[in-house]
Each structure stands twice: as C-alpha cells, then as structure tokens.
C-alpha positions as CSV (number, residue, x, y, z in Angstrom):
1,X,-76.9,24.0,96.7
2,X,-79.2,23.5,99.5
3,X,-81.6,25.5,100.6
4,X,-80.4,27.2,103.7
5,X,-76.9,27.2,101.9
6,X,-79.3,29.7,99.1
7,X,-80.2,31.8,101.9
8,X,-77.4,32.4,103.9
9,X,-75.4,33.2,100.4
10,X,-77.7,36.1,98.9
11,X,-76.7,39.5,99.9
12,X,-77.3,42.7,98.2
13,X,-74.8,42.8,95.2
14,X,-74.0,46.4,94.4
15,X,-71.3,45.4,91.8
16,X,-71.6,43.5,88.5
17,X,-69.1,42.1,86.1
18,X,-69.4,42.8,82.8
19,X,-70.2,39.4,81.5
20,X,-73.1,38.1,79.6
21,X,-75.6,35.7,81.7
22,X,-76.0,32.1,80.0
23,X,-79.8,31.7,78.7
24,X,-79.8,28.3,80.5
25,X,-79.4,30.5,83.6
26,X,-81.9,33.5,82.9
27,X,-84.8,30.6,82.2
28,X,-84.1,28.7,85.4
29,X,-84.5,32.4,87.3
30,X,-87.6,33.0,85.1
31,X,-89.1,29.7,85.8
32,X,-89.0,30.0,89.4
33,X,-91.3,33.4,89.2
34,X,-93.8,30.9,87.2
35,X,-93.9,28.8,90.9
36,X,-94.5,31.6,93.5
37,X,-97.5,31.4,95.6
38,X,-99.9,33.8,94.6
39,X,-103.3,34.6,96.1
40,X,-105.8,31.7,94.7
41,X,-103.0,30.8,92.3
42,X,-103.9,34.2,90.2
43,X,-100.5,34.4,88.6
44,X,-101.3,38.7,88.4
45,X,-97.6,39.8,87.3
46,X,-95.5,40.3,84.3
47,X,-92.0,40.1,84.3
48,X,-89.8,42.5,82.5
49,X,-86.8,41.0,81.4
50,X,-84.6,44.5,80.2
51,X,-81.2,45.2,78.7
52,X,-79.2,47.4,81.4
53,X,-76.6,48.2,78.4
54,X,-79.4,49.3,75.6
55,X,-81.5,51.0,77.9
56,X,-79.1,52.8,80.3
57,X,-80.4,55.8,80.3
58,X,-83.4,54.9,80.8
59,X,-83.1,53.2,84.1
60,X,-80.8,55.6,85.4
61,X,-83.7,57.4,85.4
62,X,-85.4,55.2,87.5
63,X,-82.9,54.3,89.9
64,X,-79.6,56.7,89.9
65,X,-77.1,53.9,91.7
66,X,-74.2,53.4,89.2
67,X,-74.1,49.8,89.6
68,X,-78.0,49.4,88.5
69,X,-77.0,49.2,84.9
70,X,-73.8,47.0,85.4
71,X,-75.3,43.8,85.1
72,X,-76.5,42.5,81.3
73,X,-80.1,43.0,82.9
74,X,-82.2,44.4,85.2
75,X,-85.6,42.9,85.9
76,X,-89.1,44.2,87.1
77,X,-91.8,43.0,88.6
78,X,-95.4,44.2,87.6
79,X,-98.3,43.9,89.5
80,X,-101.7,43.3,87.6
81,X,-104.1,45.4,90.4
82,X,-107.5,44.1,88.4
83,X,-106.5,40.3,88.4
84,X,-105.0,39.8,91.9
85,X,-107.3,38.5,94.7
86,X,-109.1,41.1,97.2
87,X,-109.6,40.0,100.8
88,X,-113.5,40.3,100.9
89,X,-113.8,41.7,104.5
90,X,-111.4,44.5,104.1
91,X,-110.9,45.2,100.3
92,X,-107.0,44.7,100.5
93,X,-105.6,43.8,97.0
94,X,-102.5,41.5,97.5
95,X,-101.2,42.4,94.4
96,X,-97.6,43.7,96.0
97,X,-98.1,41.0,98.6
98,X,-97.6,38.7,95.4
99,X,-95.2,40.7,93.2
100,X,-92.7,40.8,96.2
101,X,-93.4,36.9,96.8
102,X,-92.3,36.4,92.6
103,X,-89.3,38.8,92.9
104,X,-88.0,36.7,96.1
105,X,-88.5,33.7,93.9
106,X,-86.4,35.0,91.5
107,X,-83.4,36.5,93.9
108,X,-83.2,33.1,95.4
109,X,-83.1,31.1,92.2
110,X,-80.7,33.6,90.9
111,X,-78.6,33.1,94.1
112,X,-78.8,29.3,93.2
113,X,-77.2,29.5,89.9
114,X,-74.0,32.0,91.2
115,X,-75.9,35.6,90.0
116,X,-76.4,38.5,91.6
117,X,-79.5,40.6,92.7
118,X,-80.2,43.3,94.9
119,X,-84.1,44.1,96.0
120,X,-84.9,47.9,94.8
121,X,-87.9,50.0,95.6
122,X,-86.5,53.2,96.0
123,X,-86.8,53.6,92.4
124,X,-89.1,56.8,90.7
125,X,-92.1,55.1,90.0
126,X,-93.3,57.6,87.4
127,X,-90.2,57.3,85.3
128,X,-90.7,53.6,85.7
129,X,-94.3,53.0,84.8
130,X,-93.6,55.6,81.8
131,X,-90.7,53.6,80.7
132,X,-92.6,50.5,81.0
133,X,-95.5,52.1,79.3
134,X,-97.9,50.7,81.7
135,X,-101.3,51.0,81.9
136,X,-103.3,52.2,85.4
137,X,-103.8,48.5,86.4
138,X,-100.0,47.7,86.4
139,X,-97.5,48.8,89.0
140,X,-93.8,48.3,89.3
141,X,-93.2,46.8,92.9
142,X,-89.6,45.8,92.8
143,X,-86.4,46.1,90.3
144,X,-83.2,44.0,90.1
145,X,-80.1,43.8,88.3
146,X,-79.0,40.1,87.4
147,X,-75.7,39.4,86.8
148,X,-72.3,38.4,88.3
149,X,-71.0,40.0,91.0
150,X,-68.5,41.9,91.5
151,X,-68.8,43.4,94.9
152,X,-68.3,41.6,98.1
153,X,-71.5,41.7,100.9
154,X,-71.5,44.3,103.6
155,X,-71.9,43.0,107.0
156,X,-75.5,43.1,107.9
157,X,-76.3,42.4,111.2
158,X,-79.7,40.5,112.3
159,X,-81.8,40.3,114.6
160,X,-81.8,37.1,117.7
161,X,-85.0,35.1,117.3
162,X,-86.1,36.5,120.9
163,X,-86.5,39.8,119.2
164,X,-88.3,38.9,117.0
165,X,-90.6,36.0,117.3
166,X,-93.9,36.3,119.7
167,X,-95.2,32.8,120.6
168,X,-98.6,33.1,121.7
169,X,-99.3,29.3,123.4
C-alpha cells in the first residue's frame, strides 16, 4: 500500500471481529515501534502486547468501551521517564512526545497489514499502571486494540490547510 493510501485508510475502529491476528502480522506492527524517532535515538518505551480475551476484566477497568476487548489484543505504550531525553533549557522530558510517536508507528503499520486500531487516552491511569504493575518511572501514554474490524469509519471532517498552516516567510 502506499503511504498516503496508509493514511487516508486508518480511522478509529470501534468494532472488532472475533478472529485471531496472524503472528507474521503482530511482528510486522511490533517492528515498526522498534523504528520510531525517539529523542537522541533513546528507544525509552516498552510495549505491552496483552490478551483482550484473558484479561477482560481487567481492561475494562481501564477503559469501559465494549469494543476495547473485542479484538485478540490490546496494546500499550509505556513511557520510560528516567531514560528519555530532557530538553536542557527548559527541563521538558519528551518521554510522551516519544511514546505517542511509537504508538503512531504501530497504528499505521497496523493499518498497512488490513488491522484495526483506535488511539485511547481516556483510559484510568491508576487501574492501568496497577494492572501493568509499573514502577514510578513508567507511564501508560496510549492503548489500542488490534484486530480486524468490524465497524465502518464515522465521517470525520478536517480541517482546510488555510486553517491551519501559518507560513511565516
């Protein structure tokens, strides 16, 4: 698929089949969050790989939505606060800049390969960084499920470039 095909084809999925995702398929998404741009190439995240149907509960949890747990998995993105890079004139860690950079890795690779993601970070992060028994350097920045979908996208409107884009010349 091309790339602009990759973007223009990725919604929100808030559906899932019930159908197992090929191994092939989950390594492909995986390896794609090894490539993201990090802050002086860092690499300071983990990536949870979970089973929606085994841990159910669980995430429900974290993230009440129904179709959360439809899909075989649902994946998080951890942060590692002590090894991300720190802007030296104003002490801004980047590590959500980075996490969010990884998950978008992932959703589009996933989008490559015919699976289904949606972005959350509406989720309860206590529940999830208790469930993830993480430790006070880690943070959860974004879930998704991965799977097939099996909802259609809503119609999202967007923006005009004029609207958006400031040239300064």
């Amino acid at each position: 698929m091309e790339f602009i095909d990759v973007i223009n084809e990725r919604y929100s999925v808030r559906g899932y089949l019930d159908k197992e995702v090929e191994q092939e398929k989950l390594e492909y998404v995986l390896k794609a969050a090894t490539i993201a741009p990090t802050g002086v190439n860092n690499q300071p995240f983990k990536v949870y790989v979970i089973n929606a149907k085994k841990y159910k509960d669980e995430l429900s949890k974290i993230y009440s939505a129904e179709w959360f747990v439809e899909a075989p998995y649902v994946l998080a993105v951890v942060a590692l606060r002590n090894e991300s890079w720190v802007r030296p004139w104003d002490s801004k860690n980047i590590s959500d800049i980075d996490a969010t950079i990884v998950m978008d890795h992932i959703i589009l690779a996933a989008t490559d390969v015919g699976l289904g993601t949606c972005y959350i970070g509406a989720f309860k992060k206590y529940r999830a960084h208790q469930f993830l028994e993480l430790d006070e350097n880690e943070e959860v920045v974004l879930f998704t499920p991965l799977g097939y979908a099996n909802a259609e996208p809503r119609e999202t409107p967007r923006k005009e470039l004029d609207e958006f884009v400031v040239y300064k010349d």
